[in-house]
LUMTOR-743654 format. One record per residue (C-alpha): residue in one letter; y, z, x negated. Coordinates in steps of 0.1 Angstrom, whole numbers, plus 5000, padded with zeros to 4 digits. Layout:
AYZX ...
This chain:
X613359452414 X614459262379 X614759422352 X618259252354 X619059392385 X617859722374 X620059712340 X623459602361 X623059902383 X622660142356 X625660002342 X627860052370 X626560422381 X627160452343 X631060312347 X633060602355 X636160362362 X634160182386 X632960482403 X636560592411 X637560252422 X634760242443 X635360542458 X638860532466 X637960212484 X635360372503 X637360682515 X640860482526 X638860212541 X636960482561 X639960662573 X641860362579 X639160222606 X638760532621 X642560572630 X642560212635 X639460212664 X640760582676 X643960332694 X641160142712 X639060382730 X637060082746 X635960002711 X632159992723 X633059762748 X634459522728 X631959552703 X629159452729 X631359192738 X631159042704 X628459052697 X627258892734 X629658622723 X628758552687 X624958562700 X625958292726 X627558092703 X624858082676 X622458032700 X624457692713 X625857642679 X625257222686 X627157252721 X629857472706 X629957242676 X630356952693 X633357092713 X634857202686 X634256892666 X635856662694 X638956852697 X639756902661 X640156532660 X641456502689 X644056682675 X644656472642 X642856662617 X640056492595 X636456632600 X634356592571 X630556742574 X628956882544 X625456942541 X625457122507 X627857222481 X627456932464 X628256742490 X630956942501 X632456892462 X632056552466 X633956552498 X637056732483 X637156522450 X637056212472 X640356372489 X641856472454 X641356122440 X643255992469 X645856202469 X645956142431 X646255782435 X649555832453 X651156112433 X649956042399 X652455802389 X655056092397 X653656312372 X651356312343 X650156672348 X646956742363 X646356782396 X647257112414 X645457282440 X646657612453 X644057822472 X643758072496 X640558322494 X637858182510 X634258302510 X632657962513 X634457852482 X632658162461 X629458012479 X629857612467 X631457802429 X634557552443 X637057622418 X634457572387 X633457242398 X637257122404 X637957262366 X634857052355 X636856712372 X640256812350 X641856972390 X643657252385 X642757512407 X644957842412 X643658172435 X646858262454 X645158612466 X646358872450 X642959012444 X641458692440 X644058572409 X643558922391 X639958852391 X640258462383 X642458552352 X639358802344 X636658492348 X634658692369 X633358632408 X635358852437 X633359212439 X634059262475 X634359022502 X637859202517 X639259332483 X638159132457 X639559322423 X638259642441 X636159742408 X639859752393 X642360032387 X645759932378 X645360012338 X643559692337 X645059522354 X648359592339 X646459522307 X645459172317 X648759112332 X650159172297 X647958912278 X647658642299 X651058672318 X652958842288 X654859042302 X654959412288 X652159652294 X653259842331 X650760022351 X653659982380 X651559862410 X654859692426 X655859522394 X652659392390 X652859262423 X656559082417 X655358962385 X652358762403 X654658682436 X656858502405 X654158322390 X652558232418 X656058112435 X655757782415 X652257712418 X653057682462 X656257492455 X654457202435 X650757192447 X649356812453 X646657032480 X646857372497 X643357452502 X642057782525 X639157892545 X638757932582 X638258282598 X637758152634 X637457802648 X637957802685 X635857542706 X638157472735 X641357372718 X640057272680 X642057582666 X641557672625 X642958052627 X643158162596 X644058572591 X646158692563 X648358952547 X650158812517 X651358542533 X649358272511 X647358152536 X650458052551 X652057912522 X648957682511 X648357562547 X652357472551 X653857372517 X651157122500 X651356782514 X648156822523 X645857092535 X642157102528 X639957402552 X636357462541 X634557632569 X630857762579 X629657582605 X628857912616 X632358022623 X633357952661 X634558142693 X634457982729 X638058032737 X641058202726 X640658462748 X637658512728 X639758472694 X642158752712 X639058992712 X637958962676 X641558982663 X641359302681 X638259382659 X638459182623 X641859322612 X640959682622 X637359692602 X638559512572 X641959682563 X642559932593 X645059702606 X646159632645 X646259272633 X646859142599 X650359032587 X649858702596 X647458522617 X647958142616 X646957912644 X646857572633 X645957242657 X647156912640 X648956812611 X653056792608 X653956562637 X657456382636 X659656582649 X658256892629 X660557012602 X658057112578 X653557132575 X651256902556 X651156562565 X647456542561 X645256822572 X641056792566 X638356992576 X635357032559 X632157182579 X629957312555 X626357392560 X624857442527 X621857632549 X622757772576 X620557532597 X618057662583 X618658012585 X619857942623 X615957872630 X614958162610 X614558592615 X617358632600 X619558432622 X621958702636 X623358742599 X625458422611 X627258632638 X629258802604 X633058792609 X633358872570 X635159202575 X633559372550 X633359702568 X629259722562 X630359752522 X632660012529 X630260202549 X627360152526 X626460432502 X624560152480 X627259902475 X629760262470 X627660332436 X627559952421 X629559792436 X629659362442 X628659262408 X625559462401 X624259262428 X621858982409 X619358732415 X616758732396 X617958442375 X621058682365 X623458522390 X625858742406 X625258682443 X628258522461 X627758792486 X627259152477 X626359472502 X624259482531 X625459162547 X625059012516 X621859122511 X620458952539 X623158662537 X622558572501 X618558542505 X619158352537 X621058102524 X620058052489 X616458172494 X614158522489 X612858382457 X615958462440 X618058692458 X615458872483 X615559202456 X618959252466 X617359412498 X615859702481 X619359802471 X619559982503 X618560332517 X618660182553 X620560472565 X622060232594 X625360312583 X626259932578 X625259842619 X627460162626 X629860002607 X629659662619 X631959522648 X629959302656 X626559502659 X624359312639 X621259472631 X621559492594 X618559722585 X616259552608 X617159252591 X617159372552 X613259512569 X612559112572 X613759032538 X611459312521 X608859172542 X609258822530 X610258722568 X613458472556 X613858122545 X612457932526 X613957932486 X615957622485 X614557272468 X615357102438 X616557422424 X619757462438 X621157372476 X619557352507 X619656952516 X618957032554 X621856802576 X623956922606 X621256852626 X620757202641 X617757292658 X618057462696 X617157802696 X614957912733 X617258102759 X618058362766 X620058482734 X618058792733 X614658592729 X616358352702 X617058672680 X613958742678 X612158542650 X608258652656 X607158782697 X603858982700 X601258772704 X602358472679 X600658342657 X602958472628 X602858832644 X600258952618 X602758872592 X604759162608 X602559442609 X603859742592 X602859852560 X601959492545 X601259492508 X602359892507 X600160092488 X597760312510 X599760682495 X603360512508 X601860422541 X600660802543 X604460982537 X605860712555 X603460792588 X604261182582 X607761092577 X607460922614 X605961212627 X608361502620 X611261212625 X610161162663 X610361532671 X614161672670 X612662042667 X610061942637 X612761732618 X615262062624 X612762272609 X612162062580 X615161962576 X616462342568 X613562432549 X614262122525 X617662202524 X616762602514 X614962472487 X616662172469 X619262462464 X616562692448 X614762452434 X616962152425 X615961782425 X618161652400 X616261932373 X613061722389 X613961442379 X612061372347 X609161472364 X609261152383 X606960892370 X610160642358 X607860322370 X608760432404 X612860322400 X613560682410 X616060882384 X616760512369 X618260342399 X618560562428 X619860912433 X618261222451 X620561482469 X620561772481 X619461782520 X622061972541 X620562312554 X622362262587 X620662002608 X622761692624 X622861832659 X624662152650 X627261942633 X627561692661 X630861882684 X632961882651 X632861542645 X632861432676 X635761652682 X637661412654 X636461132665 X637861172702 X641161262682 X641161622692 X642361962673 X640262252666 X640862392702 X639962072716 X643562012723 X644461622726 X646761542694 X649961462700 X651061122715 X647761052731 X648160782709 X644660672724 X646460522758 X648760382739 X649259992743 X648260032777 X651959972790 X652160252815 X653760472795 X656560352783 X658159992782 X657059702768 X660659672749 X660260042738 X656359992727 X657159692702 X659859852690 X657860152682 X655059962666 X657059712648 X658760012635 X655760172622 X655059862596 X658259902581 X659659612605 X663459652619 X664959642655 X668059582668 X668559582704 X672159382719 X673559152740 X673658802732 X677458792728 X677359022703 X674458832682 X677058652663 X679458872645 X676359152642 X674058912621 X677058802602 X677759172591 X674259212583 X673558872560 X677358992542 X675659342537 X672959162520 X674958932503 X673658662519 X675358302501 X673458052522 X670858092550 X667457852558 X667457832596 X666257662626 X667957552657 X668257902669 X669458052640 X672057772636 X673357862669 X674458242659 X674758242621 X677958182615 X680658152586 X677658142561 X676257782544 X673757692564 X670157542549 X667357332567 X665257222540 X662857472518 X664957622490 X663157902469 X666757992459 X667958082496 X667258472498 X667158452542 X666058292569 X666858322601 X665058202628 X663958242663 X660558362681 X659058232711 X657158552720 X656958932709 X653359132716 X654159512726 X650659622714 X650959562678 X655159492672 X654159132663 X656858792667 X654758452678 X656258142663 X655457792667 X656457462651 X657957202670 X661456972668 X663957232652 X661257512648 X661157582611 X657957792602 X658957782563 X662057932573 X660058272582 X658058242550 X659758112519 X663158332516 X662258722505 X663958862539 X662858712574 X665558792608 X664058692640 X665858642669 X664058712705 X664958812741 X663559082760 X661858882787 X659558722759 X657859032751 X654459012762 X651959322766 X648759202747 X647558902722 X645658792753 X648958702768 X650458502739 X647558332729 X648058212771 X651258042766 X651057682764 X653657672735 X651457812712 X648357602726 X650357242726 X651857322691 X650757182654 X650557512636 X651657882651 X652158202638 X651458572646 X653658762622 X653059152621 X655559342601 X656959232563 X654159072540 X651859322523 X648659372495 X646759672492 X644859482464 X645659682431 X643760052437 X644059982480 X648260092476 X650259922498 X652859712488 X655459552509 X656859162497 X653858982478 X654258572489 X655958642523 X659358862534 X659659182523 X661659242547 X661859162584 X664259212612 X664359142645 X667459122668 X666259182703 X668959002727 X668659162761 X668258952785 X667159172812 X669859132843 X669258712836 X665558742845 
């Protein structure tokens, strides 16, 4: 371990702000997941699932590729393959200097690029080499434009300004924004929807990641809750996805299954706000969506790591939940996470950990895996089941990639090697009997004494009755005789006292606290009485409607549900747009058809407070709306004005995502939409706040249409 590395975690155990932020994070996140997973009681299930599917995929990743590939252009978006960062720079500037030749004799400004977060950005330091070529580059994240103001690298992949609280931010707010000093999480959050208003409305390029590519249909879904993502893939002219090669699902039944998972590990979510779908640029009878839509595939060494031990790191679905769950990254948090040549790692925690050595080689970032007590709370964590500790085992033991040539990139192509069937054999780097086998003994290059506790350690570890016994008798005597006045004691060569910490062991063994917690977990009382609702069966459908279930749920995110009969659509929504005071309205053919005696808008106008529009399906499970583009289907209309009304019959509510992913509508359409409740941030100290880029407000009119089906 550096000395660097040593002197940044000693800094942040040392930052009593950063401990709080860090453990506020920790604790909401927690609970959040657990009451998020307690609705799904097949959670294990679906876990195996994914993880059967992400193995399948990396283990075909050319076939899958290929697929995925052909139907992206077959669609009409541009597929641009990058072997490196610099390559995928090089890639993007060629894009900017073309789009520049045909806007720059509008305006002498530089060029403007507004971005959505995106974790392969942070990887190929995107934004500082579009400052370097005079672009100007604007974080439209919430989290992500706190810390860019700051200069400093995101410090968690889910909430990047986590290290935060909101004195400092309202500090930075007041000297680079200048307004007055407010530690006001909601006004903060207004003052950077205002600002950032602008930067949408007149970027040259929208730019954004890729959270799932799906192989059968060429979809970029990309999962939000702001409502940027949406913005920078619709407004801009043209739209610019960077993407890990890495990144793909079969089929969109398969996407249905990780939205199921994603949302709830990284924020405790059913689904996200927003979950955009997006096939093809904007066709011609599209009202609004770039006309120009580019995808870069970037491998910048994930070949490589494909062919190595570390290869099930590229099953990651960047949720973030291993951070959360780690007690490591809880102490110091993403930036005390170093190379060796002092460079914060683009990825921090466990994943990271294994992630950052894999891709940019062991040399430099393999210390990062002794920042962990391999507790195996980060697999427990992990929805995907990836076998972080084993993995972080390979790194210490020098089992990972090589470290990268000519000092920087990897320079390997998209030529990706075929990994042997079945997918259990191909996540195995080294079988017994191999010639490399040696190379994974245990104990290689530890000293003889370590070998000897760690053999002990084995020893009482197998035997439940042993490790109960010991357990209590350590636990008896760290209270009479206390470790932390031990410390000192400790030879300080050993890292101990300096960079790790040394609790107290609990008296009572695991097993005797087992029924409690697993009384909690199964969502029970003290009694062992179910808790009321049995909200465990819920989304099921057999107990109450569908109808009654999105209502409910849409309810529960702040949302708003009218039910009535068409005829009454009319004069209703024009009582409610006057009780608003509602001038004009944006709209699309639906909403033209019942707003009346109000201007009416079609074309994007920040100044138009509503928009009214219709849906094409509702989702009972989670109280989300499904909207597609198409002629007379404005998706702006739902995004741009700061309240949203929807307009959908009762026979288009649909039980599951499963089912409206199924509709052809949303597979045959340029870009789609699954919106879930009014746009929110928990990005300033993890408080909600409703209205950050999208509506703050959203209401649904449910026409029932039930005796007409």
């Amino acid at each position: 371990m550096s000395t660097e590395f040593r002197k940044r975690i000693q800094q942040s155990i040392n930052n009593q702000i950063l401990q709080l932020a860090l453990d506020a994070n920790a604790e909401r996140r927690k609970k959040g997941c657990l009451a998020a997973f307690a609705l799904i009681p097949d959670y294990q299930e679906r876990r195996a699932r994914a993880h059967a599917i992400k193995a399948d995929v990396i283990a075909h990743l050319d076939k899958y590729l290929a697929q995925f590939i052909a139907n992206v252009e077959k669609n009409g978006i541009l597929v641009h393959h990058a072997k490196d960062a610099g390559e995928a720079i090089r890639i993007f500037l060629e894009i900017a200097r073309s789009v520049d030749a045909k806007v720059g004799a509008m305006h002498a400004s530089p060029l403007l690029v507004a971005k959505s977060k995106s974790m392969v950005s942070e990887e190929i330091n995107f934004n500082h080499a579009l400052e370097a070529a005079g672009i100007r580059v604007v974080e439209t994240d919430l989290g992500e434009y706190i810390v860019q103001l700051r200069g400093e690298r995101p410090s968690h992949i889910i909430t990047p300004a986590v290290h935060l609280r909101r004195q400092e931010v309202g500090q930075l707010f007041a000297e680079k924004l200048g307004i007055p000093y407010t530690e006001d999480i909601p006004t903060l959050t207004n003052t950077a929807r205002r600002v950032l208003r602008d930067v949408f409305l007149m970027a040259d390029i929208g730019v954004s990641g890729v959270n799932f590519g799906v192989a059968e249909t060429g979809t970029l879904c990309i999962v939000t809750n702001e409502g940027n993502g949406r913005m920078v893939t619709t407004l801009p002219p043209i739209h610019v996805a960077l993407m890990g090669i890495e990144r793909l699902v079969p089929t969109l039944d398969d996407l249905a299954l990780f939205l199921s998972l994603l949302p709830r590990s990284a924020t405790g979510q059913k689904l996200s706000v927003y979950t955009s779908l997006i096939h093809s640029p904007k066709r011609l009878t599209d009202p609004d969506g770039p006309l120009e839509r580019h995808l870069i595939l970037v491998d910048n060494g994930r070949s490589t790591l494909l062919a190595s031990p570390l290869c099930e790191a590229l099953y990651c679905i960047r949720c973030g939940a291993c951070l959360n769950a780690c007690p490591v990254f809880r102490e110091i948090g993403g930036h005390a996470y170093v190379g060796n040549d002092g460079s914060i790692a683009p990825y921090p925690g466990p994943i990271g950990s294994v992630i950052s050595p894999g891709l940019f080689g062991c040399e430099n970032y393999g210390q990062l895996a002794q920042a962990s007590s391999l507790c195996g709370a980060c697999k427990e964590a992990c929805p995907v089941d990836i076998d972080l500790p084993g993995m972080l085992l390979r790194v210490r033991s020098g089992l990972s990639p090589q470290p990268p040539e000519n000092g920087g990139r990897r320079t390997q192509r998209l030529a990706l090697p075929a990994l042997p069937a079945p997918v259990a054999q191909a996540q195995v780097a080294v079988r017994p009997g191999s010639e490399a086998e040696g190379s994974t003994k245990e104990g290689v290059g530890i000293p003889f004494a370590v070998k000897f506790v760690l053999k002990a350690f084995r020893l009482v570890a197998g035997t439940p009755g042993l490790f109960a016994v010991f357990q209590s008798l350590g636990g008896i005597l760290s209270r009479v005789y206390s470790p932390r006045r031990a410390y000192m004691r400790i030879p300080i060569w050993t890292g101990w006292c300096y960079s790790k910490d040394f609790p107290r062991l609990a008296v009572s063994p695991f097993r005797a606290r087992w029924g409690k917690v697993k009384q909690v977990i199964k969502g029970t009382d003290n009694q062992g009485n179910r808790a009321e609702g049995n909200l465990a069966n819920r989304g099921t459908g057999f107990s109450e409607s569908l109808v009654t279930q999105f209502t409910s749920e849409l309810t529960a995110l702040q949302g708003k549900v009218s039910l009535l009969a068409e005829k009454d659509l009319p004069a209703r929504l024009t009582d409610f747009l006057k009780s608003k005071d509602i001038g004009r309205v944006y709209v699309d053919d639906v909403g033209a058809k019942y707003v009346t005696d109000i201007p009416l808008v079609r074309v994007p106008d920040p100044a138009v407070r509503c928009g009214v529009t219709g849906a094409l399906a509702g989702i009972a499970e989670s109280g989300s709306l499904v909207l597609v583009s198409g002629a007379g289907q404005s998706l702006t209309a739902s995004l741009l004005p700061e309240i949203h009304v929807a307009v959908l019959k009762t026979s288009r509510v649909v039980p599951t995502v499963v089912d409206a992913l199924g509709r052809s509508e949303v597979r045959n359409a340029a870009a789609g939409v699954i919106v879930t409740g009014p746009s929110r941030t928990g990005d300033i100290e993890m408080t909600h706040t409703i209205g950050v880029h999208g509506p703050g407000e959203l209401h649904v009119f449910l026409i029932d249409d039930s005796d007409s089906v």
